[in-house]
Each structure stands twice: as C-alpha cells, then as structure tokens.
C-alpha positions as a Python dict, from the first residue, in 0.01 Angstrom:
ca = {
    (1, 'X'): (0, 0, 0),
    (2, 'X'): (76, 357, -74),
    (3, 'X'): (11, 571, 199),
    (4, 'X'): (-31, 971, 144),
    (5, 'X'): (-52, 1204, 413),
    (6, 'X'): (-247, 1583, 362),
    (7, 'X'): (-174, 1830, 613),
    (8, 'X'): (-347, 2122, 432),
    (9, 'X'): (-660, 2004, 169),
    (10, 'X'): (-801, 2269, -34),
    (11, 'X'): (-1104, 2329, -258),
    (12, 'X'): (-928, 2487, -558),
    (13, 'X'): (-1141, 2723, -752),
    (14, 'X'): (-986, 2739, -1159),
    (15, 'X'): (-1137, 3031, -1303),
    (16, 'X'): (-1022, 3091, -1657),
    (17, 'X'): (-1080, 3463, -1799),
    (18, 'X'): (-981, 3633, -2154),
    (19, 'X'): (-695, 3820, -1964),
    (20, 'X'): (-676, 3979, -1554),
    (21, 'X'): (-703, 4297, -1515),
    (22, 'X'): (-612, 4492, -1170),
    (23, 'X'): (-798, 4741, -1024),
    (24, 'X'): (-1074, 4700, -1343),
    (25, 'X'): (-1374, 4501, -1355),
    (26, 'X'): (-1321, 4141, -1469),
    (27, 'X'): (-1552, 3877, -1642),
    (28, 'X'): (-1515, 3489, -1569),
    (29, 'X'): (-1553, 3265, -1893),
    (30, 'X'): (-1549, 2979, -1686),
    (31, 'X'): (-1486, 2853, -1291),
    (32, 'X'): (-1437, 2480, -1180),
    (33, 'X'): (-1434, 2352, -808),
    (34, 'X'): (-1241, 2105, -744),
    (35, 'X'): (-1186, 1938, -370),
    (36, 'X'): (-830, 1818, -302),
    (37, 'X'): (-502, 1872, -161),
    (38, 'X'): (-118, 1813, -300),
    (39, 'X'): (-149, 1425, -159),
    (40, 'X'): (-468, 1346, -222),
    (41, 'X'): (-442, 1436, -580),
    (42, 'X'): (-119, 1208, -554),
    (43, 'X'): (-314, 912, -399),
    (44, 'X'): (-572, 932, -693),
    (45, 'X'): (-293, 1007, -927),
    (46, 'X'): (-182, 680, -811),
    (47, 'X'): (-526, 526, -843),
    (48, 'X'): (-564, 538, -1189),
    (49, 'X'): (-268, 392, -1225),
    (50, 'X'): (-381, 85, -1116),
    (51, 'X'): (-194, 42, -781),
    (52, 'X'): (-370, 90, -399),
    (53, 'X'): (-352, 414, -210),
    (54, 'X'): (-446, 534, 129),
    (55, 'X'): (-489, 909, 256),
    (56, 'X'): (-495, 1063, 586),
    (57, 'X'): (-443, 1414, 692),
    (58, 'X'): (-621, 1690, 862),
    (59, 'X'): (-1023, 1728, 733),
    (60, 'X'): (-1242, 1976, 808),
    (61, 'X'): (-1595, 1918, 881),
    (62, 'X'): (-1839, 2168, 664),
    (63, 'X'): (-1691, 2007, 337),
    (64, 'X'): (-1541, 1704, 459),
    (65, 'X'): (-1858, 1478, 258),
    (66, 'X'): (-1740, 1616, -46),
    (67, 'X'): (-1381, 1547, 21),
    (68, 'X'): (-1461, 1193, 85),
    (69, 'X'): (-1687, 1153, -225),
    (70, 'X'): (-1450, 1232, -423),
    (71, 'X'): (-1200, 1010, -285),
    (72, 'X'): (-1458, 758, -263),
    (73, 'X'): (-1527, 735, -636),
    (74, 'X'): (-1169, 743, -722),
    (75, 'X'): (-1178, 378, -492),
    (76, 'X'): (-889, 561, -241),
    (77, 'X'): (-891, 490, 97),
    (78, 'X'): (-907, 711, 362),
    (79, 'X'): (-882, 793, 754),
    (80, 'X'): (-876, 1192, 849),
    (81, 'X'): (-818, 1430, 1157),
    (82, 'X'): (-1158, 1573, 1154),
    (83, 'X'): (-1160, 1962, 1264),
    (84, 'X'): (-1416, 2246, 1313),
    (85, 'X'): (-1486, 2478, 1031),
    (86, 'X'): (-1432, 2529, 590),
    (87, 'X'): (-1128, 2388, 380),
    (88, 'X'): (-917, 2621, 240),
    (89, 'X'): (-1036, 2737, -86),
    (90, 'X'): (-744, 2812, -327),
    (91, 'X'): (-840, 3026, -666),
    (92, 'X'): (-621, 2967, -963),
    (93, 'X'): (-719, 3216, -1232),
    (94, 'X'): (-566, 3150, -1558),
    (95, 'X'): (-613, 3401, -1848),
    (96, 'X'): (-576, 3326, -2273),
    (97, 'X'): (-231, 3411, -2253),
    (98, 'X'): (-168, 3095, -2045),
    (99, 'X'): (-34, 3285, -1745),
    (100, 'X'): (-135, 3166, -1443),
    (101, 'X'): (-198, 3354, -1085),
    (102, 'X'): (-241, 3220, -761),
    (103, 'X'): (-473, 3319, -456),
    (104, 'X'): (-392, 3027, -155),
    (105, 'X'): (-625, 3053, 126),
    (106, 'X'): (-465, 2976, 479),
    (107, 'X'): (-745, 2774, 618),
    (108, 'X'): (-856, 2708, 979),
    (109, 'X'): (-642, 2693, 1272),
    (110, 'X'): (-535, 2322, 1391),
    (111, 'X'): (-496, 2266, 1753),
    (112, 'X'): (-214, 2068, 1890),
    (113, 'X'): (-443, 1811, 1997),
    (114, 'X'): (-548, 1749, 1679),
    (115, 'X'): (-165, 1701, 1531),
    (116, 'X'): (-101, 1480, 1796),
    (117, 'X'): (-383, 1293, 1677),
    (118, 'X'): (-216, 1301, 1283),
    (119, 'X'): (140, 1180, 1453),
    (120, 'X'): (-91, 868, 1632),
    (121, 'X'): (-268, 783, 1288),
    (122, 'X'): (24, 795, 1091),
    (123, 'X'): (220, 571, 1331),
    (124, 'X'): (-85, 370, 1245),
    (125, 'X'): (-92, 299, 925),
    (126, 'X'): (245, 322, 780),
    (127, 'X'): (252, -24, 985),
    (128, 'X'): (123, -194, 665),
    (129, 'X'): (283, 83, 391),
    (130, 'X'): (576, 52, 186),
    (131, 'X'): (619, 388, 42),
    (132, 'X'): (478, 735, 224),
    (133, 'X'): (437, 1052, 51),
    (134, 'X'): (388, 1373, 312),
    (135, 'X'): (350, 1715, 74),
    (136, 'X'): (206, 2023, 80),
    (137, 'X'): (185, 2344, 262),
    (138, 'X'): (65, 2346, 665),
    (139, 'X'): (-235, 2508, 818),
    (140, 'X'): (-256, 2765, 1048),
    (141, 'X'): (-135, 2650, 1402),
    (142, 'X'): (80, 2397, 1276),
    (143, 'X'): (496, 2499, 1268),
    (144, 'X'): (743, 2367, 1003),
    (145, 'X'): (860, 2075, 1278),
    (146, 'X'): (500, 1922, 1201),
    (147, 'X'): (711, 1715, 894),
    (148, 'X'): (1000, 1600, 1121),
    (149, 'X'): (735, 1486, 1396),
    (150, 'X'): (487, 1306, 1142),
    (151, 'X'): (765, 1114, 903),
    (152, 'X'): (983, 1042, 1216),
    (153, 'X'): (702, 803, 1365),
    (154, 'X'): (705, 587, 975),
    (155, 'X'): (881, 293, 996),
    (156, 'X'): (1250, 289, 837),
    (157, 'X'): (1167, 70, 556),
    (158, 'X'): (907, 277, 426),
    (159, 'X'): (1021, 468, 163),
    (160, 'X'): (941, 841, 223),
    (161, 'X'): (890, 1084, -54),
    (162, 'X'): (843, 1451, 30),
    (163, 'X'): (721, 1751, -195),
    (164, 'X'): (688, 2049, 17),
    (165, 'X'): (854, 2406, 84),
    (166, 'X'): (1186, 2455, 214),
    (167, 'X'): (1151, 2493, 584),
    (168, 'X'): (914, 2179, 604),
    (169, 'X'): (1179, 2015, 365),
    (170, 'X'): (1409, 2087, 618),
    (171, 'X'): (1237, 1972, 918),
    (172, 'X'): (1137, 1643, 741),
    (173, 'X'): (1520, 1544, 608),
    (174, 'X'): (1609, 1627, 964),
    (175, 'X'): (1376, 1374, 1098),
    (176, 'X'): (1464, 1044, 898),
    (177, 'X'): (1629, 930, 608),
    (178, 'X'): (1417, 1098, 285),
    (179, 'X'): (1387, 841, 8),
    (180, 'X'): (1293, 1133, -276),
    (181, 'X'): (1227, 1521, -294),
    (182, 'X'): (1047, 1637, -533),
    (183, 'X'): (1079, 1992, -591),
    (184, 'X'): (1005, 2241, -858),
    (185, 'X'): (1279, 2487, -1015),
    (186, 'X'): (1131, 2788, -754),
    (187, 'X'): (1179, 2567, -482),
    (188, 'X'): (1524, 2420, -564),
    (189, 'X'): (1656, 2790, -606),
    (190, 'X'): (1509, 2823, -268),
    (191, 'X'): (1644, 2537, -107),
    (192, 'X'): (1995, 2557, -262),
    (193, 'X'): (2021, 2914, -215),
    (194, 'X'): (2150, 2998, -588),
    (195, 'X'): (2006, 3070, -947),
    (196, 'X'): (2026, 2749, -1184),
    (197, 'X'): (2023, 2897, -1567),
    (198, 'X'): (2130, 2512, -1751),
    (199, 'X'): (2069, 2132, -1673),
    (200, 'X'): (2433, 2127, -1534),
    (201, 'X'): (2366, 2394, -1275),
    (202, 'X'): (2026, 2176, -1205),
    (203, 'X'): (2200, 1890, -1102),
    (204, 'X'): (2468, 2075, -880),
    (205, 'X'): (2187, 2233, -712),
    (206, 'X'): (2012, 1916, -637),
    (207, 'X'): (2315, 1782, -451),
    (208, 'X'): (2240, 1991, -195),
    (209, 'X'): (1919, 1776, -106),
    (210, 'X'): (2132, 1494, -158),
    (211, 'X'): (2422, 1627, 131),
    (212, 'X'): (2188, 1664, 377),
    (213, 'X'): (2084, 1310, 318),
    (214, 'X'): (1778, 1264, 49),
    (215, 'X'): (1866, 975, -145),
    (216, 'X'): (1705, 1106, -503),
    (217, 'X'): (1562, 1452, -649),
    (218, 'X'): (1273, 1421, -878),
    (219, 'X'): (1325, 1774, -1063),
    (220, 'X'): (1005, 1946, -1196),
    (221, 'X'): (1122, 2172, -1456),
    (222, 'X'): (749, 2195, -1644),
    (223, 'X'): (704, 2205, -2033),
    (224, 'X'): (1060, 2131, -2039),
    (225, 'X'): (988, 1764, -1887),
    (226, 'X'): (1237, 1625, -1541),
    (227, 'X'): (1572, 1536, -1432),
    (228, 'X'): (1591, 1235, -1169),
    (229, 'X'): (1976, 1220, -1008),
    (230, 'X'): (2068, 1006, -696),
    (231, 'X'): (2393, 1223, -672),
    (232, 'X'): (2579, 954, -869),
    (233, 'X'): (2371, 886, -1192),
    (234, 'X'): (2159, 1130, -1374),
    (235, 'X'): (1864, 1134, -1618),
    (236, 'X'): (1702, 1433, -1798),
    (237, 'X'): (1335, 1314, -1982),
    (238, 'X'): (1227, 1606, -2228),
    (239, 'X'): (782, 1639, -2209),
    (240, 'X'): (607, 1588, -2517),
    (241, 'X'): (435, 1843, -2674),
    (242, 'X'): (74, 1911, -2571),
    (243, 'X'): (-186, 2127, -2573),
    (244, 'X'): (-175, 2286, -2208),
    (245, 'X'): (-499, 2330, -2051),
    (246, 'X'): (-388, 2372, -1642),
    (247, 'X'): (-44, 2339, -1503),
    (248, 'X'): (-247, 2293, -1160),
    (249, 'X'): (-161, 1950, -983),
    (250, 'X'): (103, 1823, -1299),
    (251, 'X'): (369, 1775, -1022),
    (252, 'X'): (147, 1580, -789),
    (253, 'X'): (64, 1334, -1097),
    (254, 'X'): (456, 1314, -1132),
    (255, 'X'): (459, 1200, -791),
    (256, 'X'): (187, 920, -826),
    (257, 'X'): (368, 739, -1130),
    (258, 'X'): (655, 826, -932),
    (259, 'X'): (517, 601, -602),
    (260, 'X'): (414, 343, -864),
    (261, 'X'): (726, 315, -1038),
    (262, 'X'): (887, 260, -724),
    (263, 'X'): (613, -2, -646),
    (264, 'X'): (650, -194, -954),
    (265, 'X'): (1051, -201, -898),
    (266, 'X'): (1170, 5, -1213),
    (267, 'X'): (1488, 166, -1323),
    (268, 'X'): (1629, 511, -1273),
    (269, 'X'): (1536, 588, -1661),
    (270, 'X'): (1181, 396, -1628),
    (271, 'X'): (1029, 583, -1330),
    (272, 'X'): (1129, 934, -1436),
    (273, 'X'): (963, 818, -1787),
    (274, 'X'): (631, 786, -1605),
    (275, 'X'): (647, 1068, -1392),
    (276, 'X'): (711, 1283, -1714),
    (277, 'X'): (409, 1110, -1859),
    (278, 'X'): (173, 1131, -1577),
    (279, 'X'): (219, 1518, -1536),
    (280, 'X'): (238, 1602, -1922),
    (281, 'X'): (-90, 1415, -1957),
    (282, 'X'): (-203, 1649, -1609),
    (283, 'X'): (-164, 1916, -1805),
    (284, 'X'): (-399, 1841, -2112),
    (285, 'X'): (-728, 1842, -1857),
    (286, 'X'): (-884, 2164, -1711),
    (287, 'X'): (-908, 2326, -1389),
    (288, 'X'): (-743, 2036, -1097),
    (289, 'X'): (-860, 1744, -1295),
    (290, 'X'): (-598, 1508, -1292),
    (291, 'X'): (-482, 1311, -1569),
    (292, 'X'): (-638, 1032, -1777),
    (293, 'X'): (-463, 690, -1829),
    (294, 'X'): (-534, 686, -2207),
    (295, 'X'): (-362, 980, -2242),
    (296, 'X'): (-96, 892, -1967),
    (297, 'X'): (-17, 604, -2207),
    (298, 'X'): (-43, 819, -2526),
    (299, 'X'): (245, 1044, -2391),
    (300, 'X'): (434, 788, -2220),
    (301, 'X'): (516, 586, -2586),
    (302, 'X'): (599, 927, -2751),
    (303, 'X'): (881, 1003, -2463),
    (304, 'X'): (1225, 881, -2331),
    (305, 'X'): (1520, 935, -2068),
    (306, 'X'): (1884, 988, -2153),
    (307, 'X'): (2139, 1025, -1908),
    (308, 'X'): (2310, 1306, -1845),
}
C-alpha cells in the first residue's frame, strides 16, 4: 500500500478569464471547483494507475462529505483528523495568454491536539505501507517541525517521498532518512540558495538535497519535462508536446507514477519516464482534474530518458 498524508486540503477554484485585469472590472468565462489537496491528488494520481492508495491528513468538517466523495469514487482509501470549520479554498485564475496567478487561502487553525492525533494515525498505518508521501503546505497552528514529527514516527523501511517548501523540507530530512524530494525549479533555487540557468547547474543544485541526506531529487522543470539524479547517476526526460490546458496539480501526478514506479521495482530511466508522462498528460485536462490513463499512455510511448 501507498500511503499519502495531507496536512493542508483545499477546494481549488480554476477560473479561466480572456486576460486579468487589476484594479478593473473582470468577467469569468469559466470557474471549476475542485476538492483536493497536493497528496490526495497524488493518492488518486496513483489510483488510476492501477496500484492501492491510502490518505490521511487533517479534514475539516463543513466540506469534509465532499472530500470523501471524491475520494470515494476514485476507490482511495481514507482515515482523516476531523476539525471544526471550511477547507481552504485556493483560486487559480488563468487568463488566454496561459499565465497563471495564484490566490492560496490559509485555512482554519489546527490545535495541537489534533496534530497529535495526525502523529498517532500515521504511526498507524504506515505499519502496513511501503512507500509514504507527506507534501504540501501546513495550516494555520501547525509549525514547520509538524514534517519531522509526522515522518519520524514511519517505519525505516518505508520509503518516504516529500514535496513540500523549504523549511518543512528541512524539518522532514532532519527527521529520517528521505527516500525522494520532489521539488520544482522555484523551490530548488530556494532550497539551494543559488540561481540554476542550464541542466548542469540543475544537477549541482540538487546535490544539496542529496548532502543533507535525500537519497534522489525528482526535478520538476514543467514544459521542459524532469531530471531524476541520486547524486551519482543522472537522467534528464524532455515532455512531449501538448496542448496545455492547467499546469495545476502536474507535479502531484509526477509523484503518483513516481510512487508506482517505485512499487512496480523500475529503473532510474523507467520511473522518471512515467512521472514525465503522468504530469504532461495532467496538463492536457482543465481546472485540478488530474490526468487520464489513455492519455498517460499516449504520452508515455511518444517520450524517453537519456542520461546526463
């Protein structure tokens, strides 16, 4: 089992417009509500790829029904920390010249009772897991040590994957060994502390994960596809070209084929393949909708890894 843990779900709201104007009036063409969360998209991501996933996380109780339906229908388990109050809502406006701004909501406050109660679960259930993925932001009440305290209570074996900001980052490499990071190009100039401008500079700068002790860096670099490196070996897979509909939840997608890939045993070159796939074909549906497995294998027998 795949196990996915949500400190922070969101209902994102994807309102596409002809263009954003500040400070002027502005007319919606179209809005889409969608009810996730950085890891439960990746336990459905994982879902439709045929393998079993399990989500737990904090859940709050005027729109937790919906949160469950949907998880429901996508067949993913689930067992939350249920608190008082709304979800976050998130609004992603995109206008017609693709460009794409984002309004996060910080949500309600979480009591340390209730993260206590997260640490307990967790200790749970990654009993009968073999890989964990933790990402996402935190709510309000809940410091970057949350990731340290939650991951340190998994079982060694499990292999832990992580996709989160750099503090949290921190807190969670400090807390075990980290079996994958999976940042974006923002958040590896962030964590490094230095501009990358080339694919050389992209690897140095994910060595940095790597010396603190993350055993591989899963590289988001968008249209331009991934780069997977353990430090020692290297692989760079290019996206194919699509028509781009939402960049919203691509890298969660990556880390579902990512979890699966793992599952299923495959090579370096193989699994950052998929994940390449999985968020290309993320990126041809609207709004938060996450990708579709025809198209997942459409994209994944047009693409291919070479090392660097």
């Amino acid at each position: 089992m795949i196990l996915t843990i949500c400190p922070n779900p969101s209902i994102d709201c994807t309102i596409e417009m002809d263009s954003l104007n500040v400070g002027m009036l502005n007319r919606i063409d179209s809005k889409v509500e969608t009810y996730s969360g950085k890891a439960l998209n990746v336990a459905m991501g994982i879902a439709r790829l045929g393998e079993k996933s399990f989500s737990t996380g904090f859940m709050f109780s005027n729109h937790s029904k919906m949160f469950e339906h949907v998880l429901d229908k996508e067949g993913v388990g689930h067992k939350f920390v249920y608190n008082n109050g709304n979800a976050r809502t998130n609004y992603k406006i995109i206008d017609k010249r693709s460009m794409l701004t984002e309004i996060n909501d910080r949500g309600e406050t979480v009591s340390r009772e209730k993260q206590q109660e997260l640490i307990e679960i967790v200790k749970e259930l990654s009993n009968d897991c073999d890989i964990a993925v933790m990402s996402g932001s935190l709510p309000k009440g809940v410091d970057a040590g949350f990731y340290g305290e939650v991951l340190s209570v998994i079982p060694g074996r499990v292999k832990v994957i992580v996709d989160t900001e750099k503090n949290n980052m921190l807190s969670a490499i400090g807390s075990r060994e980290i079996f994958m990071a999976k940042p974006n190009l923002r958040e590896l100039e962030s964590f490094a502390g230095e501009s990358v401008v080339d694919i050389k500079d992209m690897v140095k700068a994910c060595r940095k994960y790597i010396d603190k002790g993350v055993q591989n860096v899963l590289l988001s670099l968008g249209a331009d596809g991934a780069i997977l490196t353990d430090g020692t070996e290297s692989y760079f897979c290019k996206s194919a070209s699509v028509a781009v509909n939402s960049t919203v939840g691509a890298g969660d997608c990556m880390v579902a084929a990512a979890c699966v890939g793992l599952n299923k045993g495959v090579p370096m070159h193989e699994l950052l393949k998929m994940s390449v796939a999985a968020g290309t074909a993320a990126v041809t549906t609207s709004g938060t909708n996450l990708f579709y497995y025809d198209k997942y294998k459409e994209i994944y027998s047009k693409i291919f890894s070479q090392k660097i």
